[in-house]
C-alpha positions in Angstrom: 42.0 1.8 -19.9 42.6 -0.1 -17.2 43.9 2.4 -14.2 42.1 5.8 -13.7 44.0 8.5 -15.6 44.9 11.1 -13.3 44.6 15.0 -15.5 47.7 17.1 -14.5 47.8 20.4 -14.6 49.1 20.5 -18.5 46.1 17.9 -19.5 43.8 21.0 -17.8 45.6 23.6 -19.9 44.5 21.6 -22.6 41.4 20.9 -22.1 41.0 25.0 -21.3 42.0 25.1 -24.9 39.6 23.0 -26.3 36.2 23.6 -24.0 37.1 27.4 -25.6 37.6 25.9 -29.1 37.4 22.5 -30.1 38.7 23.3 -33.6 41.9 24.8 -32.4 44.9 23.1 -33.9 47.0 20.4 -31.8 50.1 22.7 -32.8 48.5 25.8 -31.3 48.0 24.5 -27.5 51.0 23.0 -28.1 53.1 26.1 -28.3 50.7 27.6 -25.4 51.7 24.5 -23.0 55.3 24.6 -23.7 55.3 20.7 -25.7 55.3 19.2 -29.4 52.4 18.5 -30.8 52.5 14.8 -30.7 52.8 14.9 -27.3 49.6 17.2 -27.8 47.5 14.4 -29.7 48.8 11.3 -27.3 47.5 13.5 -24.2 44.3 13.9 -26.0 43.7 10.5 -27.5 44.4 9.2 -23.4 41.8 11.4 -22.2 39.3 10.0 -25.0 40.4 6.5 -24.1 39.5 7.6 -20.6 36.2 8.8 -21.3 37.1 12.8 -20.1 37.1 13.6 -23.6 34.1 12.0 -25.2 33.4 14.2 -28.4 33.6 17.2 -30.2 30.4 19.4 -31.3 29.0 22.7 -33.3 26.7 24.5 -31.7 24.0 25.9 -33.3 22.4 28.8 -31.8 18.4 27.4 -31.7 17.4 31.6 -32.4 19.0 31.5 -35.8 16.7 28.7 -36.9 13.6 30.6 -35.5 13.4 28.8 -32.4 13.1 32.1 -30.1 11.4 30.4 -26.8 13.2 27.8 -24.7 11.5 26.3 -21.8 12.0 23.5 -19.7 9.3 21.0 -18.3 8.9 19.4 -15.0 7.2 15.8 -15.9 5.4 13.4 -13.3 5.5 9.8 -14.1 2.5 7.2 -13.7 5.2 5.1 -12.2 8.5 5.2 -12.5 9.0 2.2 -13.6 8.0 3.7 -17.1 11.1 6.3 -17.3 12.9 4.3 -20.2 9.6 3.9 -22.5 8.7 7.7 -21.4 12.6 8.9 -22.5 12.2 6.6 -25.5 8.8 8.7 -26.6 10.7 12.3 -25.9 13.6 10.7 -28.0 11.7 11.3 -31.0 10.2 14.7 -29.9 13.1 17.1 -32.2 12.4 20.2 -30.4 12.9 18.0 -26.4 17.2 18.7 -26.2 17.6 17.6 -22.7 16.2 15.2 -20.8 17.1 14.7 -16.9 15.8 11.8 -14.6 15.7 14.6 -11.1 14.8 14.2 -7.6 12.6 16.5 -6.1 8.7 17.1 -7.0 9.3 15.7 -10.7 11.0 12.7 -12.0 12.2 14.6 -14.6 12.8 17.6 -16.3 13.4 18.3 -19.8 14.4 21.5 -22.2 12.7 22.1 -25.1 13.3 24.7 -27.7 10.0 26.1 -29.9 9.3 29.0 -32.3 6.4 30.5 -30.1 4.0 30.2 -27.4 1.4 28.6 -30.2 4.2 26.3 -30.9 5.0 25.6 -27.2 1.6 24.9 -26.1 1.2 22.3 -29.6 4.2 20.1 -28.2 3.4 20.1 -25.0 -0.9 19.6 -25.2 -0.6 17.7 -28.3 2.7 15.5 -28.0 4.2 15.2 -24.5 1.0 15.5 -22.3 0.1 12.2 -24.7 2.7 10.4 -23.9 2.0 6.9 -22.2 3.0 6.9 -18.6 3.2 10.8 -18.3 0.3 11.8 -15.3 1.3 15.7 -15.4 3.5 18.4 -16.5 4.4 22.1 -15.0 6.5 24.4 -17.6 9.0 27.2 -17.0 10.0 29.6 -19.9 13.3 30.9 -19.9 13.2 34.5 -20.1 17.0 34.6 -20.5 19.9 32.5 -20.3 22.5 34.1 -18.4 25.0 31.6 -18.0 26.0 28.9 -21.1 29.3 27.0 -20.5 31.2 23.8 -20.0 32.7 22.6 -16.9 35.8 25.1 -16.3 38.3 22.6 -16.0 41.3 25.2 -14.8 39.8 25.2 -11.5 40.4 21.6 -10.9 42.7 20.8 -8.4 45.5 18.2 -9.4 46.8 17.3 -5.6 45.0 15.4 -2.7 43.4 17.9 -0.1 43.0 16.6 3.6 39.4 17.5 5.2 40.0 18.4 8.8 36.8 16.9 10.7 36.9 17.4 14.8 40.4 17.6 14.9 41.3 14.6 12.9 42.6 14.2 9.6 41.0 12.5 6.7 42.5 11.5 3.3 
């Protein structure tokens, strides 16, 4: 798409619908937003054409497989010039979920999901800590995770707001 696509506040209502439940029927938010269902499915394949929509998942609750510990992992870099071969190592790590190029005392920080401290302390001295270009790690273990969502897209606001600065205003 060529011009930016500006969400209103019915694409919002729709996308509410679908960060809730991406496998809600087309028909369904289109008796909540007052409009046919085709008119449904053309606002949604826009957004996907506009990259606000860019996929649909399941979510598998790591737990239920037997991974019970999830920590995340500060990592220093030999140089940073060595980010992309460093990512492309944790790429092939299953249990590395995240991976975040950050600013502050690390270059990056990823989350990782293991069975146990035994299994924790195997990925990290035996596999990360190995990888080329890695000079040191810290690790946090998330005790619990109190807050898991998407973007809440109802807060969005659809209109311009000015900024008053000094007495001026600025669009």
């Amino acid at each position: 798409m060529t011009a930016k696509y500006q969400v209103d506040a019915i694409d919002q209502k729709i996308l509410y619908f679908l960060v809730k439940n991406a496998r809600i029927p087309f028909l369904e938010i289109a008796r909540e937003c007052g409009i046919s269902g085709a008119a449904i499915h053309q606002r949604v394949k826009k957004m996907e054409e506009a990259g606000i929509i860019v996929g649909s998942q399941l979510i598998v609750k790591p737990k239920s497989l037997g991974y019970d510990l999830c920590a995340f992992v500060g990592i220093s870099l030999v140089q940073l010039s060595m980010y992309n071969s460093v990512v492309e190592q944790l790429t092939k790590i299953s249990e590395v979920v995240e991976c975040h190029f950050v600013t502050g005392g690390f270059a990056m920080l990823i989350k990782i999901y293991c069975r146990d401290n035994v299994h924790l302390m195997e990925v990290l001295v035996n596999t990360i800590q190995n990888i080329p270009g890695i000079s040191k790690t810290e690790t946090w273990v998330s005790l619990n995770q109190a807050i898991n969502r998407q973007i809440y897209v109802m807060d969005k606001k659809v209109s311009k707001t000015k900024k008053i600065r000094k007495g001026i205003n600025i669009s």
